[in-house]
VOVEX-489221 format. One record per residue (C-alpha): x, y, z; residue in three letters. Coordinates in nm, 4 decimals, decimal comma. Each point is the difference from the previous one (the first is absolute). Layout:
REM residues N
+----------+----------+----------+------+
|       c1 |       c2 |       c3 | code |
+----------+----------+----------+------+
|        X |        Y |        Z |  ALA |
...
+----------+----------+----------+------+
***
This chain:
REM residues 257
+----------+----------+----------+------+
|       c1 |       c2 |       c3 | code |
+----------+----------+----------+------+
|  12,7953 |   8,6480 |   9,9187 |  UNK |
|  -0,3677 |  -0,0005 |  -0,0108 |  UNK |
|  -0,2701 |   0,0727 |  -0,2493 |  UNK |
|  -0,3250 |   0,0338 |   0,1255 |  UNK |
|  -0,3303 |   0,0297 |  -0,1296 |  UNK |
|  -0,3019 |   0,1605 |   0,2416 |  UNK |
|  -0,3480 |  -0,0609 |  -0,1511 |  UNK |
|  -0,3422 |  -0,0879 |   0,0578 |  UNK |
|  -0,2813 |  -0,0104 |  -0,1914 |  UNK |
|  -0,1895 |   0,2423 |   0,2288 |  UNK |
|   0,1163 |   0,4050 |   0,0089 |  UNK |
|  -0,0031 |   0,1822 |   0,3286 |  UNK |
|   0,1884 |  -0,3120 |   0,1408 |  UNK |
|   0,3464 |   0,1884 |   0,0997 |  UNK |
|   0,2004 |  -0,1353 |  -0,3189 |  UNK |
|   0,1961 |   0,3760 |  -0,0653 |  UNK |
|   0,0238 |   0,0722 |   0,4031 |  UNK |
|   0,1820 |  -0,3509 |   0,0441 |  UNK |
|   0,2533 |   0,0218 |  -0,2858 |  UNK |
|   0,0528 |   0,3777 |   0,1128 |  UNK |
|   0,0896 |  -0,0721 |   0,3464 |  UNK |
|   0,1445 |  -0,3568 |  -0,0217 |  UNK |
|   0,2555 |   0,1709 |  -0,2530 |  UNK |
|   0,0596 |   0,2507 |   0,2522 |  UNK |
|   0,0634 |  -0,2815 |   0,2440 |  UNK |
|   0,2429 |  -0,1357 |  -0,1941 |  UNK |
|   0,2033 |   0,3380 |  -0,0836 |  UNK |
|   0,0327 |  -0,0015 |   0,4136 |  UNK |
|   0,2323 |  -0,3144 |  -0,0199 |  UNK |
|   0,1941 |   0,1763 |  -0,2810 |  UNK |
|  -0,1378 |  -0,0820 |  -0,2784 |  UNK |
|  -0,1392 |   0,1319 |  -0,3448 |  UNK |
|  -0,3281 |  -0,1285 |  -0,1360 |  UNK |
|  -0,1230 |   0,0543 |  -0,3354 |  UNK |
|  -0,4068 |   0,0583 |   0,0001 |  UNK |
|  -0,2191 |  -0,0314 |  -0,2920 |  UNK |
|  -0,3656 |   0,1557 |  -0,0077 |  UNK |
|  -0,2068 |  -0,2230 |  -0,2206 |  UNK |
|  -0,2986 |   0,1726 |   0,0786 |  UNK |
|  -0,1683 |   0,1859 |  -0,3253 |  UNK |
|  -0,1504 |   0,2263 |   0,3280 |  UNK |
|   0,3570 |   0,0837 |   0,1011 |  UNK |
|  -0,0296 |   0,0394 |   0,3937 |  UNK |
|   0,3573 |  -0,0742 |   0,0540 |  UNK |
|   0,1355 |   0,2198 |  -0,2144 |  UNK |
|  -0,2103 |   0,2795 |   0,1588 |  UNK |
|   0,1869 |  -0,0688 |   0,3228 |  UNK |
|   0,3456 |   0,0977 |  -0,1922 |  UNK |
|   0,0839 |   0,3506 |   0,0564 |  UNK |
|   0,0902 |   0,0369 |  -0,3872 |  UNK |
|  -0,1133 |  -0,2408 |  -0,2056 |  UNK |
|  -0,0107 |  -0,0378 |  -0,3664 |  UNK |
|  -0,3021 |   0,0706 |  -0,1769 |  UNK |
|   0,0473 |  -0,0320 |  -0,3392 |  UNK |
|  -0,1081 |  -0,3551 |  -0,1472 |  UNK |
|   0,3373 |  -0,0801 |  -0,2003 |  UNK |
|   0,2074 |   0,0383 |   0,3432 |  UNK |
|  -0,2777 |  -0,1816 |   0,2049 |  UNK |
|  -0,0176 |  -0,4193 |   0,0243 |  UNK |
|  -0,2130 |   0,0280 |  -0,3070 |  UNK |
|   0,3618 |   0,1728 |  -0,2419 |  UNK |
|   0,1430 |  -0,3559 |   0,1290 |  UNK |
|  -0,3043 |  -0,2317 |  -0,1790 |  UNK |
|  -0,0906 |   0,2259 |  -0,2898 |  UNK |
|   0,3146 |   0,1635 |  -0,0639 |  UNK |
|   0,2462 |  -0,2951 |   0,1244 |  UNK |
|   0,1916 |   0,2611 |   0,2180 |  UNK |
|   0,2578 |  -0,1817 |   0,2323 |  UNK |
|  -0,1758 |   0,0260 |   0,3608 |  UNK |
|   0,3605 |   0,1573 |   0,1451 |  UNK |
|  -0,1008 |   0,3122 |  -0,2418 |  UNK |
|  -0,3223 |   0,0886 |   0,1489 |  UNK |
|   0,0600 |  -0,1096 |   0,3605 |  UNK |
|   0,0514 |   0,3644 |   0,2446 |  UNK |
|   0,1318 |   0,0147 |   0,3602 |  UNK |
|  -0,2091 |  -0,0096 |   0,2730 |  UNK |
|   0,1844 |   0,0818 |   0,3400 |  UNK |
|  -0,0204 |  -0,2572 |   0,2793 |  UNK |
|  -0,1438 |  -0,2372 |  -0,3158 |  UNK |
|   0,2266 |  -0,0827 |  -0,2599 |  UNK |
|  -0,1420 |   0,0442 |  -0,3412 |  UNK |
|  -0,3580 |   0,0348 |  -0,1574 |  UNK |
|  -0,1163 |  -0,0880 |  -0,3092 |  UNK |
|  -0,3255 |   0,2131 |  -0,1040 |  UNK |
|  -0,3150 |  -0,0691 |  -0,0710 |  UNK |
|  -0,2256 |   0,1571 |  -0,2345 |  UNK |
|  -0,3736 |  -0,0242 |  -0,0966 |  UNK |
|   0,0727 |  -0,1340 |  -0,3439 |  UNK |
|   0,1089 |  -0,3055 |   0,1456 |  UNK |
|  -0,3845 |  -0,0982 |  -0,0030 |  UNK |
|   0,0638 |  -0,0664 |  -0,3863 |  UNK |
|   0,2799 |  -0,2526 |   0,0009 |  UNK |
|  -0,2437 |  -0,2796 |  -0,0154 |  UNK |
|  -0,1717 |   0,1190 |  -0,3089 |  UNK |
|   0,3469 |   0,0773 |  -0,1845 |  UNK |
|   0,1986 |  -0,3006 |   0,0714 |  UNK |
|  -0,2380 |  -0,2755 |   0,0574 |  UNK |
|   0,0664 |  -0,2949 |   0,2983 |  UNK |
|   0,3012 |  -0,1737 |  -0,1788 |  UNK |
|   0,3476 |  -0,1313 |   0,2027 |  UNK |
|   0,1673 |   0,2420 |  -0,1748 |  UNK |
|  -0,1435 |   0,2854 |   0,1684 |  UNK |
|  -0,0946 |  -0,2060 |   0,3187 |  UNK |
|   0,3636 |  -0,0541 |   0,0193 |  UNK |
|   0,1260 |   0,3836 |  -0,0750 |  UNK |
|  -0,0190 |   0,1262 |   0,3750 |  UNK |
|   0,2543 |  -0,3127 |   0,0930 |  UNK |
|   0,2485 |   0,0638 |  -0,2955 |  UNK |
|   0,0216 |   0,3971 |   0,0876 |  UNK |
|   0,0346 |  -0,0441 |   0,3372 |  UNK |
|   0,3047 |  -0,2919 |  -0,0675 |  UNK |
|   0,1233 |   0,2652 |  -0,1943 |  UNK |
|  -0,0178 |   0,2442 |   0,2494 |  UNK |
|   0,1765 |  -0,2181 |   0,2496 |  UNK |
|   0,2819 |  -0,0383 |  -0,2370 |  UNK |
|   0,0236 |   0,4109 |  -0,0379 |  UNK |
|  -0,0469 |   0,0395 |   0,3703 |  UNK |
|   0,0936 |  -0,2806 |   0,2366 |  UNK |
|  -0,2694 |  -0,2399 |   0,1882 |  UNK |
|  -0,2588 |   0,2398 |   0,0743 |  UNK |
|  -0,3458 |  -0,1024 |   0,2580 |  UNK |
|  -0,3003 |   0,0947 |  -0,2563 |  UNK |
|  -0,3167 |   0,0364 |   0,1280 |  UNK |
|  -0,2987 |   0,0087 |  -0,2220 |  UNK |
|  -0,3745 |   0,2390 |   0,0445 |  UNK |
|  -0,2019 |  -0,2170 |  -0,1951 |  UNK |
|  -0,3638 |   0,1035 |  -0,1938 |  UNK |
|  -0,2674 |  -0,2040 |   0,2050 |  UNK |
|  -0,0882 |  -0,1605 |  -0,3473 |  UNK |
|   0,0899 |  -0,2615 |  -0,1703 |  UNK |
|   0,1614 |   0,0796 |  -0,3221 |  UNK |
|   0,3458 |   0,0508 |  -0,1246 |  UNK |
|   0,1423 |   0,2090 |   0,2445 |  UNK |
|  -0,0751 |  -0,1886 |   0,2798 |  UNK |
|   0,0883 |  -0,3813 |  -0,1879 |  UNK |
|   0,3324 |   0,2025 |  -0,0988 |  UNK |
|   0,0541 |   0,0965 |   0,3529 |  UNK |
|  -0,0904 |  -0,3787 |   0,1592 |  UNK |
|   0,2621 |  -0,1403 |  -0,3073 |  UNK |
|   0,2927 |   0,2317 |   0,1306 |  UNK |
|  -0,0704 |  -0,0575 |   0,3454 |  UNK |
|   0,1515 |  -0,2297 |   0,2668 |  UNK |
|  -0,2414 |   0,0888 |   0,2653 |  UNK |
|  -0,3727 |   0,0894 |  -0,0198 |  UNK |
|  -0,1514 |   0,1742 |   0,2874 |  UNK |
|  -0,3399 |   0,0671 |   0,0290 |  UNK |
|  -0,1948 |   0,2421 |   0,2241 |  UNK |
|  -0,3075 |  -0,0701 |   0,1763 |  UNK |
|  -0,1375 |   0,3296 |   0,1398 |  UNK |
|  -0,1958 |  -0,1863 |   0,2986 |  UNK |
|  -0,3243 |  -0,0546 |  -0,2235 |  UNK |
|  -0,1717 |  -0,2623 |  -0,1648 |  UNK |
|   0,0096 |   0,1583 |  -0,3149 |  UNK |
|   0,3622 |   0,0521 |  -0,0205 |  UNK |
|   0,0343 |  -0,3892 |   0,1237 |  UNK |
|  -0,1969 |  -0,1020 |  -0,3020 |  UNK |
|   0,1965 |   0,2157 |  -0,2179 |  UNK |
|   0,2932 |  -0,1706 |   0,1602 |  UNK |
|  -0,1247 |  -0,3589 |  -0,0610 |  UNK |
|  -0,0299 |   0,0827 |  -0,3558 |  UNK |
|   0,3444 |   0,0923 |  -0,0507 |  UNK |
|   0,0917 |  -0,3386 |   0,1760 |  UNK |
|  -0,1947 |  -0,1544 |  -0,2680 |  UNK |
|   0,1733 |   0,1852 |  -0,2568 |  UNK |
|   0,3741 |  -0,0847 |   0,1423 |  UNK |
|  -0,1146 |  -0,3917 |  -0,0063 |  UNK |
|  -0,0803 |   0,0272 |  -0,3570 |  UNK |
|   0,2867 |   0,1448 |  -0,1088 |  UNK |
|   0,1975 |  -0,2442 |   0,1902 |  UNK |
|   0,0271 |  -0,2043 |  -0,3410 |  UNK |
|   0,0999 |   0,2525 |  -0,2162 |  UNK |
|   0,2456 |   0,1281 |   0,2497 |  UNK |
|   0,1482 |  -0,3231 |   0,0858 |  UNK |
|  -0,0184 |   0,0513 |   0,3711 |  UNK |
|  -0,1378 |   0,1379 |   0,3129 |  UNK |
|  -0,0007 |   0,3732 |   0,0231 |  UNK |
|   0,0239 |   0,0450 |   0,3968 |  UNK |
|  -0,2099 |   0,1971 |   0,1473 |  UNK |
|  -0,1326 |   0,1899 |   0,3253 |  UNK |
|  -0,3601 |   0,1036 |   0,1068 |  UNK |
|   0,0750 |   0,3217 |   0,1956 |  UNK |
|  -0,3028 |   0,1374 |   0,2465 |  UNK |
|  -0,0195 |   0,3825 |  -0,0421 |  UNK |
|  -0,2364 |   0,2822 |   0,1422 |  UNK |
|  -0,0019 |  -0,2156 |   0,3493 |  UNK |
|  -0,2620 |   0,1499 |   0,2593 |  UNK |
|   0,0366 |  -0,2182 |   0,2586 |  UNK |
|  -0,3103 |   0,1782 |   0,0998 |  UNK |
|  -0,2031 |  -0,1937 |  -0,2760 |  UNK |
|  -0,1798 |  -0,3134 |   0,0399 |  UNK |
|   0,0484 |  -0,0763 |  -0,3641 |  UNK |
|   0,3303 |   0,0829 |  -0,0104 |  UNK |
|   0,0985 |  -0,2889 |   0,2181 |  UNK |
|  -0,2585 |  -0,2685 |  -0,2358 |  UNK |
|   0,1375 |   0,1209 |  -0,3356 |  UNK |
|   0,3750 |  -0,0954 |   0,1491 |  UNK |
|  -0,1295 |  -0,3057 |   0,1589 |  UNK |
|  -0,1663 |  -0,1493 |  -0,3820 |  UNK |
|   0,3246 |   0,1798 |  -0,1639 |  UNK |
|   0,2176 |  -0,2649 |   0,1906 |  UNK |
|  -0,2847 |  -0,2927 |  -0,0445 |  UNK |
|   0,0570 |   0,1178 |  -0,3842 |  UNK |
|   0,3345 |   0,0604 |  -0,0269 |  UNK |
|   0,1684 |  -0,2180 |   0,2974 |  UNK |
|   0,3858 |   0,0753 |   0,0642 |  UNK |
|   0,0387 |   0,2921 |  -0,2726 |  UNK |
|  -0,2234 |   0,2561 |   0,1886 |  UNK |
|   0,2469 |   0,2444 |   0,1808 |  UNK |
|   0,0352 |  -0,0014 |   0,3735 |  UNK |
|   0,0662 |   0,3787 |  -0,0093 |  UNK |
|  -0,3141 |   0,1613 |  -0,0314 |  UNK |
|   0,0124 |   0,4125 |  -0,1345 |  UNK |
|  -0,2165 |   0,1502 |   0,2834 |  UNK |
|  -0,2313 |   0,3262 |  -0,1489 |  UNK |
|   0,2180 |   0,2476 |   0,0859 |  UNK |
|  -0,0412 |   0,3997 |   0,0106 |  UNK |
|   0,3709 |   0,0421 |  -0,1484 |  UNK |
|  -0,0283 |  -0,2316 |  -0,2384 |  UNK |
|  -0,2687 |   0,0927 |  -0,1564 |  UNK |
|   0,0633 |   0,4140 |   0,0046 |  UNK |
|   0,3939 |  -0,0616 |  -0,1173 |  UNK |
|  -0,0692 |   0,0008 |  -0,3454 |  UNK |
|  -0,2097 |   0,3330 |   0,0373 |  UNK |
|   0,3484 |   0,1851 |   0,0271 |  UNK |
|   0,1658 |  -0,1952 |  -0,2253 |  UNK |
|   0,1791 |  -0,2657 |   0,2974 |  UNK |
|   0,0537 |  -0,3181 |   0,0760 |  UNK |
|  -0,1423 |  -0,1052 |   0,3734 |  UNK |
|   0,3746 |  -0,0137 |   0,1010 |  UNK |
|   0,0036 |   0,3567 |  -0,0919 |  UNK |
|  -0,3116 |   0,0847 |   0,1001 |  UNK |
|   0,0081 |  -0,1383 |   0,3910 |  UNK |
|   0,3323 |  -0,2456 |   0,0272 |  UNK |
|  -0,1918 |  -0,1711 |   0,3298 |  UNK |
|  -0,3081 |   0,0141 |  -0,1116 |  UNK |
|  -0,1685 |  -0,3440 |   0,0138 |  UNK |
|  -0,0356 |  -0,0334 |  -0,3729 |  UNK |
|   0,4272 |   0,0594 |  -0,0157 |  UNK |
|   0,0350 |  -0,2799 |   0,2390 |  UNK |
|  -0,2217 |  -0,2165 |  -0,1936 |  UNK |
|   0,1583 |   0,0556 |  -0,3156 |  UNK |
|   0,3116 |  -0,0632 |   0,1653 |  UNK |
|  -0,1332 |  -0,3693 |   0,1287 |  UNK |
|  -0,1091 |  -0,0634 |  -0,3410 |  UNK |
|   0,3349 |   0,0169 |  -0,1641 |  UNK |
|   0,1360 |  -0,1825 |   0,2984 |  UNK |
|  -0,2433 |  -0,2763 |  -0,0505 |  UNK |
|   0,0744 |  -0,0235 |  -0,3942 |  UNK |
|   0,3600 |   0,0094 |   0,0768 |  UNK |
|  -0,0016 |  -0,2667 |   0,2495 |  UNK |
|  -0,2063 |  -0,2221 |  -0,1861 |  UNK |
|   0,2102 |   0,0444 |  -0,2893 |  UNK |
|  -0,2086 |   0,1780 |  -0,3010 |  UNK |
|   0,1871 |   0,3284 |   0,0526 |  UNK |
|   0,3741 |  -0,0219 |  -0,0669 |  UNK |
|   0,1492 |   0,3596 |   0,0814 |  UNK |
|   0,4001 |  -0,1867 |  -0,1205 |  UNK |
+----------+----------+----------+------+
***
């Protein structure tokens, strides 16, 4: 299975609407996905009908109070599990510092989780900063997929975090793959169609060929607490989430075995 980080260093950019609905993809082929909100601002979590709000059963009880992530994570029908955020998260930097040790903590509780639980597809909401939630999430991932929300802005915020992933390259001791994803598409925008044209001058082969079109349903699903699939299952924005895991699949950087 798959662990995969979303982030950019831009908000607004469709990080928590792409891990919602690409885990809801997945549960259509039958299988459970484990999501993580990263965010101190807790968006995703906000989608969950239920979710915990206390800090010690929240993402932040797993960093300060080295709670195993399989205790905190809830059900989330036609998800899998999620793990909580909580707005003490913003702290984590100021309490543990930028070491490998804690740079390393999201991998080593979500090995552990695997072990407890079976392969499981993860799918990270990062912060759209750069500090030690989102290096912890880029250590534990296999994939990083960024966002663009058809802006310049958003591509610069993207380029950044390329710059960031070649950096780390060396302490990592590889390539982290990755996948520029074009979201908020209005085909009826000039610049929509010049910020994808420098995104592939920039990025080349790793820019998506599925493109999330700005949709009505994908936007208003979270409102009442749904995934587009729920929301409007042939709605444009289903289909394109749909082609996305297709595309991941078939290139190889999503293994649902």
């Amino acid at each position: 299975m798959t662990r995969i980080a979303v982030f950019n260093q831009k908000g607004g950019v469709g990080k928590t609407t792409t891990v919602l609905n690409l885990a809801a993809a997945i549960h259509r082929r039958n299988k459970q996905s484990l999501i993580i909100d990263m965010d101190p601002q807790g968006h995703l979590s906000q989608i969950h009908p239920d979710p915990n709000l206390t800090a010690h059963l929240s993402l932040f009880g797993f960093f300060q109070d080295n709670k195993s992530l399989s205790s905190i994570a809830i059900d989330w029908d036609d998800i899998g599990k999620l793990i909580c955020s909580h707005k003490e998260l913003i702290k984590v930097d100021s309490i543990f510092g930028k070491g490998p040790a804690i740079l390393n903590r999201l991998k080593q509780g979500l090995d552990a989780y695997e072990k407890d639980n079976g392969p499981t597809s993860t799918l990270i909401d990062c912060c759209p900063y750069l500090g030690v939630l989102s290096l912890s999430a880029i250590f534990a991932a296999d994939l990083v997929l960024i966002p663009i929300a058809s802006d310049f802005l958003s591509l610069q915020g993207a380029q950044k975090v390329e710059h960031t992933l070649k950096a780390l390259e060396p302490v990592l001791k590889k390539r982290v793959d990755r996948r520029y994803l074009m979201t908020c598409y209005d085909r009826r925008r000039g610049m929509t169609f010049e910020v994808h044209d420098q995104a592939k001058d920039y990025f080349g082969e790793e820019v998506c060929k599925t493109v999330i079109s700005e949709n009505v349903a994908v936007a208003e699903s979270p409102q009442y607490k749904q995934n587009v699939f729920q929301y409007s299952n042939n709605s444009s924005g289903a289909h394109d989430y749909t082609a996305l895991l297709d595309e991941l699949i078939n290139e190889q950087l999503i293994s649902l075995n």
